[in-house]
N, C-alpha and C positions, 0 to 999 in steps of 0.2 A: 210608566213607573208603578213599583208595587205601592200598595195602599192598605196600610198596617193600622187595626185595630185596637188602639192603644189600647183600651179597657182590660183586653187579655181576659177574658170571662170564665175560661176552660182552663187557664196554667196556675197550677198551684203555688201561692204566695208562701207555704211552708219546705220549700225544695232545701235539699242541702243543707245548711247552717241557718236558712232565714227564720226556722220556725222557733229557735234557742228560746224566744222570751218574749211576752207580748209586750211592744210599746207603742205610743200615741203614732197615728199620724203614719203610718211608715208607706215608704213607695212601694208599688208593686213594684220586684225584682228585674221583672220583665221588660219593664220599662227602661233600666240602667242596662240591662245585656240588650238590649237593640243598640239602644245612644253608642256602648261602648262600641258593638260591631260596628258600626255603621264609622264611625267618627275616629274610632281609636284601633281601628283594627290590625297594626302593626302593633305589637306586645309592648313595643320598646318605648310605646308613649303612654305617659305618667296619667292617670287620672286621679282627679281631687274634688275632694267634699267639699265644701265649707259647712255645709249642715252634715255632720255627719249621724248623727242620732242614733238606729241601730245599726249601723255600718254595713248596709245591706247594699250600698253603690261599690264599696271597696270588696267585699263577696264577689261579687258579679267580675270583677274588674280580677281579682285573682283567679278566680274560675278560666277569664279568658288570655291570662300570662301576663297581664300587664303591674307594674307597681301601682297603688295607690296609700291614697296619702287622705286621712279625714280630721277635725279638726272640730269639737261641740265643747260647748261652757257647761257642760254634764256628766261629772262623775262616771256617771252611772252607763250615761251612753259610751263613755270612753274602755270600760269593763267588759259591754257585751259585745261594742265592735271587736277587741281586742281574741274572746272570747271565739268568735265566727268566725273568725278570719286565721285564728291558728291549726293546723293541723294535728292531732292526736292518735296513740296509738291506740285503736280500741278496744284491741285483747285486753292493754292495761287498765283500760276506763273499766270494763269490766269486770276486773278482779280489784277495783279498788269500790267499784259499787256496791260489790259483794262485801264487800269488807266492813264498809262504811254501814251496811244495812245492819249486820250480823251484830256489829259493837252495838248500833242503839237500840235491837230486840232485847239483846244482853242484859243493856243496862236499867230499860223497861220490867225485866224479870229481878233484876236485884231491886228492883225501887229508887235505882238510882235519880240523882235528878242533879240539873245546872241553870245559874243566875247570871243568863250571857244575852239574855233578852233587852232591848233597845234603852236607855234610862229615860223615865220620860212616858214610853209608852204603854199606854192604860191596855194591861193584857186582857182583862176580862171586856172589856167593851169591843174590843177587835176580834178575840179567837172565844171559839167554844172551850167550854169545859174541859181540862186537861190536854188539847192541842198544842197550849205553847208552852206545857212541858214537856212533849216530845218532838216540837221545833226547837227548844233549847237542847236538846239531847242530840239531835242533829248536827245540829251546828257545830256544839263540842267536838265529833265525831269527824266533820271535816274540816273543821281548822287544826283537829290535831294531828291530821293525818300525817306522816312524814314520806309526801310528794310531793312533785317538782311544783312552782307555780302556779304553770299552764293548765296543769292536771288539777291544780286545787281549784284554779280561779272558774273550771267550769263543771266543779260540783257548787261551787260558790252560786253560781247561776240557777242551778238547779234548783236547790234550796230556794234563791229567791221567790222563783215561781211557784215554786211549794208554797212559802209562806203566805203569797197574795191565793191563791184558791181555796189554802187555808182557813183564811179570814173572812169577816162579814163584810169585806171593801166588797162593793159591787162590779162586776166582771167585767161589767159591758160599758162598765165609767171611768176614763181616768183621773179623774180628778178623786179626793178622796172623799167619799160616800159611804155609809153605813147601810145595810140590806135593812130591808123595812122588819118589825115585827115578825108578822108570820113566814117569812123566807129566814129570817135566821132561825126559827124554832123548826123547819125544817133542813137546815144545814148541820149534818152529820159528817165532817168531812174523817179520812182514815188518811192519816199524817203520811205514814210508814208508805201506803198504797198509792197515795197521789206521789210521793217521792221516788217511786219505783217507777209507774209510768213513763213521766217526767225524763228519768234517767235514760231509761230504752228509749224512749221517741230520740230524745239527743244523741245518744251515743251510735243509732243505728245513722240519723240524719252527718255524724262527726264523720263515721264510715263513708259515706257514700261524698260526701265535700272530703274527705282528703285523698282521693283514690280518684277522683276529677279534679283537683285543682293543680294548675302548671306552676312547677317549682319555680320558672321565672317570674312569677309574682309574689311580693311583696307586700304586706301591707303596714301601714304607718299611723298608729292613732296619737293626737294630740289633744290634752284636756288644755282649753284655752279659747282667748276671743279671736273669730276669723279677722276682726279687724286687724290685730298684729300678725297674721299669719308671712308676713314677709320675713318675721326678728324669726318666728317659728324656722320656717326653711332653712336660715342659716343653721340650723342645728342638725341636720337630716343629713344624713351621708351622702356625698357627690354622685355615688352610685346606682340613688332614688333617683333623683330627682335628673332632669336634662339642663346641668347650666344653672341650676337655678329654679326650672319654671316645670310648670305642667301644661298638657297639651290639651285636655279637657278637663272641664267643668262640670259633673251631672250633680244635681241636688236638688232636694225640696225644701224649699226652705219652711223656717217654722210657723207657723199661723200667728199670724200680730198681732191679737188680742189675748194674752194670756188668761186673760179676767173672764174672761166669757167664752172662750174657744177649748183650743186644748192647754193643759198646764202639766207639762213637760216635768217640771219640779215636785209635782203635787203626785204625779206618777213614780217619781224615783224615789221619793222622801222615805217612806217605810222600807226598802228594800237596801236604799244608801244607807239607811241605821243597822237594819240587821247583819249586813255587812261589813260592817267596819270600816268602812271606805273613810283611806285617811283626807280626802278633801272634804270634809263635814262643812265649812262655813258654803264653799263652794255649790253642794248639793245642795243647802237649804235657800240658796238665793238665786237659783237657778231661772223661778218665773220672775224675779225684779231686776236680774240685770237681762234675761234674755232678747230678744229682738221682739216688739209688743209688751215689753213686762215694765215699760213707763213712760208714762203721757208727755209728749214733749208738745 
């Protein structure tokens, strides 16, 4: 029998749509396209999350024709599974990136400026010096854009990871951390130029995921608790799902200590504001109702 180094040390974790956005915890890709070949290798059978977090099983599982169907108590994760998993045309990502850059230079040379920043949240203790006037300037820029949703929801993305590189949260922490002293007096960040990057990394990785992925997959995100996911599938078109049921199961699930581990919520929480994601109660109690997020 062959004997597969799960680790995967050499395949890159940012292939295709997985690199969209960083978030806690995620599986290596690589991991879910074995399970799925190996287990599910006829298209025709359903695979399902129940952690679905960055939707990086349901990626894999479209990549290889199959439906999938994922299912997290996170806003947020429901947004960028949503996001990876749809196909886009890129010529037009592209000419709405341009567009979208050009209004906020514009509006930077008129002086213009907007009050669309999180309520609540202390701008100068999180952004440098005039930063999240041109994160609000942004933002204006792509919510007003008049494109389809698909098209907004992953500049909506973009943005997000803008605004966390943006800011004094520490990179390499999800939980929410301020950079000490002398790292934020050395953080210069260029709004406009992290948001550029940002765009081409995605829009090249949108490229290369919709031009490999099999139109006979499907994917299915639901915001909700996996424990009702039976009332869930009655909702999901007969043509997902087989009867009813799915035929595998890949997931990681979450780490059960929220308090001490990773905190899933405490990662979405500034990005779920600047967003405007209408599940707000939802987002902010994400570590206390999650799986670990209370002492029984």
């Amino acid at each position: 029998t062959e004997t597969i180094d799960w680790t995967f040390p050499k395949v890159s974790t940012k292939e295709f749509t997985h690199g969209f956005h960083t978030y806690p915890a995620r599986m290596h890709p690589e991991i879910a396209k074995q399970l799925i070949e190996k287990y599910a290798s006829d298209p025709k059978k359903v695979v399902f999350d129940p952690f679905m977090g960055s939707g990086g099983v349901l990626v894999e599982a479209n990549l290889h024709g199959n439906n999938a169907i994922g299912i997290d108590i996170n806003p947020f994760s429901v947004l960028l599974s949503k996001v990876k998993t749809t196909p886009l045309d890129v010529t037009k990502l592209n000419k709405i990136f341009e567009k979208i850059l050009e209004k906020s230079k514009k509006d930077v040379s008129k002086k213009k400026s907007y009050k669309n920043a999180p309520k609540g949240l202390n701008l100068d203790f999180w952004y440098p010096k005039g930063a999240s006037d041109k994160l609000q300037i942004l933002k204006h820029n792509i919510f007003g854009m008049g494109i389809s949703e698909e098209e907004k929801n992953f500049f909506k993305l973009c943005f997000s990871l803008t605004q966390r590189k943006t800011s004094y949260q520490k990179g390499s922490i999800y939980k929410i951390y301020r950079m000490k002293p002398e790292n934020r007096a050395k953080h210069k960040p260029d709004v406009f130029e992290i948001f550029s990057k940002i765009c081409k990394f995605n829009i090249e990785k949108m490229e290369n995921f919709s031009k490999a992925v099999k139109s006979s997959g499907k994917a299915i995100t639901i915001l909700g608790d996996t424990r009702n996911v039976t009332e869930e599938f009655k909702k999901i078109p007969k043509k997902i799902l087989d009867n009813g049921k799915v035929h595998l199961v890949v997931t990681s699930p979450p780490y059960g200590d929220h308090g001490t581990t990773v905190a899933y919520g405490q990662f979405s929480k500034h990005p779920g504001l600047w967003l405007e994601l209408p599940e707000q109660e939802e987002l902010l109690s994400v570590d206390k109702v999650g799986l670990g997020g209370i002492h029984k």
